[in-house]
C-alpha positions as CSV (number, residue, x, y, z in Angstrom):
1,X,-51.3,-54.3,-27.6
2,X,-50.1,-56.8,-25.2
3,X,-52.5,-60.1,-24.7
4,X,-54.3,-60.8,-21.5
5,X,-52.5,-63.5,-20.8
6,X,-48.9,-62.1,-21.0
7,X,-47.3,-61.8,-17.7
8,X,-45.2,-58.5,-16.7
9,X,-41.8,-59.0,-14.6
10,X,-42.3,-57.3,-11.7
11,X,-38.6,-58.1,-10.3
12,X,-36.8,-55.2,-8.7
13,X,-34.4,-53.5,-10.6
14,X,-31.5,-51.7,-9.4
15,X,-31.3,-48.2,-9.2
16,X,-28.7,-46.3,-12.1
17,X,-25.6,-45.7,-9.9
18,X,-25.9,-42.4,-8.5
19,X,-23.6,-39.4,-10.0
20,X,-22.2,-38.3,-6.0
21,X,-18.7,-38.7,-6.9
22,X,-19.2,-36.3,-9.9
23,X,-21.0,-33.7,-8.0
24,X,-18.0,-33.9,-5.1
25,X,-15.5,-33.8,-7.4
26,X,-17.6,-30.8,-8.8
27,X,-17.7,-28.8,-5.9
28,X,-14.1,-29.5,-4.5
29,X,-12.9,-28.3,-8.3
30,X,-15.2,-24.9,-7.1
31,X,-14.4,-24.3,-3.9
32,X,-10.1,-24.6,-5.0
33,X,-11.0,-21.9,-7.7
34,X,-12.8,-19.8,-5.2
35,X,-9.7,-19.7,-3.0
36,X,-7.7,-19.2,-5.8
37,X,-9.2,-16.2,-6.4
38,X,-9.0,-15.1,-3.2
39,X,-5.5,-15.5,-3.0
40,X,-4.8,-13.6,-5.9
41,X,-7.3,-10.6,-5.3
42,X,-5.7,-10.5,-1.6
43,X,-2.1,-10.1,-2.4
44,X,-2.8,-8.1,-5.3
45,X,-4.7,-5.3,-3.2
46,X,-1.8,-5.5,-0.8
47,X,0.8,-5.0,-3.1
48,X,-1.4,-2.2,-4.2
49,X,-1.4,-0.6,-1.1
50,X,1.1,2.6,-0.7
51,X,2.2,2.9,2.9
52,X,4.8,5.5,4.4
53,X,6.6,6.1,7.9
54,X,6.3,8.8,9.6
55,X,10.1,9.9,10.9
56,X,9.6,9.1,14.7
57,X,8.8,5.2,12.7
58,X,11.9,5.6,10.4
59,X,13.8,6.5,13.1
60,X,13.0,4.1,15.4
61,X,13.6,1.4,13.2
62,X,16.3,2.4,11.0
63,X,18.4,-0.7,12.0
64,X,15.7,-2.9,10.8
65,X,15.0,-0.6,7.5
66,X,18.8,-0.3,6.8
67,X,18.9,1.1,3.6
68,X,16.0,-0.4,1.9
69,X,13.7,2.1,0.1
70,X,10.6,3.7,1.5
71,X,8.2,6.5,1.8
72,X,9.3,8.9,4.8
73,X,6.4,11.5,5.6
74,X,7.3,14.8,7.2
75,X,7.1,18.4,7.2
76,X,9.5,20.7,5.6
77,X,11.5,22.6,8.1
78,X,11.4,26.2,7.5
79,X,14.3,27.9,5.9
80,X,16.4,24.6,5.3
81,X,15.5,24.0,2.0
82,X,18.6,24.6,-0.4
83,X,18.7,23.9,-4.1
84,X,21.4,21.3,-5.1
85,X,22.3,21.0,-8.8
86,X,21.1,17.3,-8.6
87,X,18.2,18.5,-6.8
88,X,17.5,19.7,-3.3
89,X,18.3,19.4,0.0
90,X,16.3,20.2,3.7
91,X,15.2,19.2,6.8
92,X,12.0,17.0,7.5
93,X,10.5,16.8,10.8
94,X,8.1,14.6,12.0
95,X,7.2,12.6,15.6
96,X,9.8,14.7,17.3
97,X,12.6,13.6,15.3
98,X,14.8,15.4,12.3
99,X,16.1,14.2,8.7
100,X,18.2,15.6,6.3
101,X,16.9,14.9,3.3
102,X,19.3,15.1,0.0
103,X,16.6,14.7,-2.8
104,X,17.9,14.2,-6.8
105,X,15.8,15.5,-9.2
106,X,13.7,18.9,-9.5
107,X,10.9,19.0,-7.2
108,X,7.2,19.6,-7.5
109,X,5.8,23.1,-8.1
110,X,4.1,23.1,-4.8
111,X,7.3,22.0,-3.2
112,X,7.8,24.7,0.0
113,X,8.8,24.9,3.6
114,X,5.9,24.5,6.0
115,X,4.0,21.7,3.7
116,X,3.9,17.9,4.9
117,X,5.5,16.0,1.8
118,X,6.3,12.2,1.2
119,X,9.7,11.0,0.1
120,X,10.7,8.0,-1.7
121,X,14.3,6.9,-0.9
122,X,16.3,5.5,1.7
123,X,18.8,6.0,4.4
124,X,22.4,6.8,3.5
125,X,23.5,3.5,6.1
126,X,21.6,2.0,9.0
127,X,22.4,4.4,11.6
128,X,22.4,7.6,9.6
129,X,20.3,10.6,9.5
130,X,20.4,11.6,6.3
131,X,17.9,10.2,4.0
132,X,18.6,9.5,0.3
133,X,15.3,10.6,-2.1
134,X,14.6,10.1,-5.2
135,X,10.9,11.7,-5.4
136,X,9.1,14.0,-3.5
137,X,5.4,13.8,-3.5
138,X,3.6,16.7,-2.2
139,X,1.2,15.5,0.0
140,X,-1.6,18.1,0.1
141,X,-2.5,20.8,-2.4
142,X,-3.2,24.1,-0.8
143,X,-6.8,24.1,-1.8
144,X,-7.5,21.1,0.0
145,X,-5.8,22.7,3.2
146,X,-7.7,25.8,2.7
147,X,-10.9,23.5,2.5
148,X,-9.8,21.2,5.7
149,X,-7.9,23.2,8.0
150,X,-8.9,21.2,11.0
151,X,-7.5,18.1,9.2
152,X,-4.1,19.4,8.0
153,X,-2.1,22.1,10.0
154,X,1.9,23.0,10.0
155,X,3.7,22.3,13.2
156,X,3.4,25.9,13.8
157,X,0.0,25.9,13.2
158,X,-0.2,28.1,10.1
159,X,-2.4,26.4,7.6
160,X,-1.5,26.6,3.4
């Protein structure tokens, strides 16, 4: 117990420096992970998506596509499609426009004149209408035309 007589030093004292810098330093550390982040979710769902031309595209810009590979959506011209021993071979049709397409390897199941199909390939040269594919991708089951006919339909109209 202190004695009535002692004196207290009521001087100021200085605050404790104040921990700013940290918390800056703190957030700016945040916000360059956040955008990190973002970066890396962006590009990954854009290299995730699958796009495709339609033929009036591809053959619009076949100069510009040359002969790299892509995903060329069509329907199968009736009664072109002849079985190749590498594969197959028929016409596409799409946007007013026709490809020969030579496809290597067996095609699906479902695979049939009248069906809109996707193909993975290329063009044979920059100019050329004959398209190079190395898969065919059936792009609608016939139960799922049977169950949306207004949203799938042949060019002749017929629905599969």
């Amino acid at each position: 117990m202190p004695s009535a007589d002692a004196t207290f030093d009521l001087t100021p004292v200085a605050a404790p420096p104040s921990k700013r810098r940290g918390r800056r330093r703190t957030i700016g550390v945040l916000v360059v992970l956040a955008l990190a982040v973002l970066a890396l979710l962006s590009q990954g769902l854009l290299h995730s998506l699958n796009y495709f031309e339609t033929i009036g595209q591809a053959m619009n810009s076949r100069a510009r596509l040359g002969t790299e590979t892509i995903r060329l959506e069509g329907v199968v011209e009736p009664h072109s499609i002849v079985r190749t021993s590498s594969g197959a071979s028929f016409w596409m049709t799409g946007g007013g426009k026709e490809v020969l397409v030579h496809a290597h390897g067996s095609p699906p199941q479902l695979f049939q004149a009248n069906i809109p199909v996707v193909v993975v390939g290329h063009f044979t040269s920059s100019t050329s209408d004959s398209f190079y594919g190395t898969q065919i991708l059936v792009k609608h089951s016939a139960s799922y035309i049977a169950a949306h006919p207004k949203r799938v339909k042949a060019p002749n109209g017929t629905v599969r």
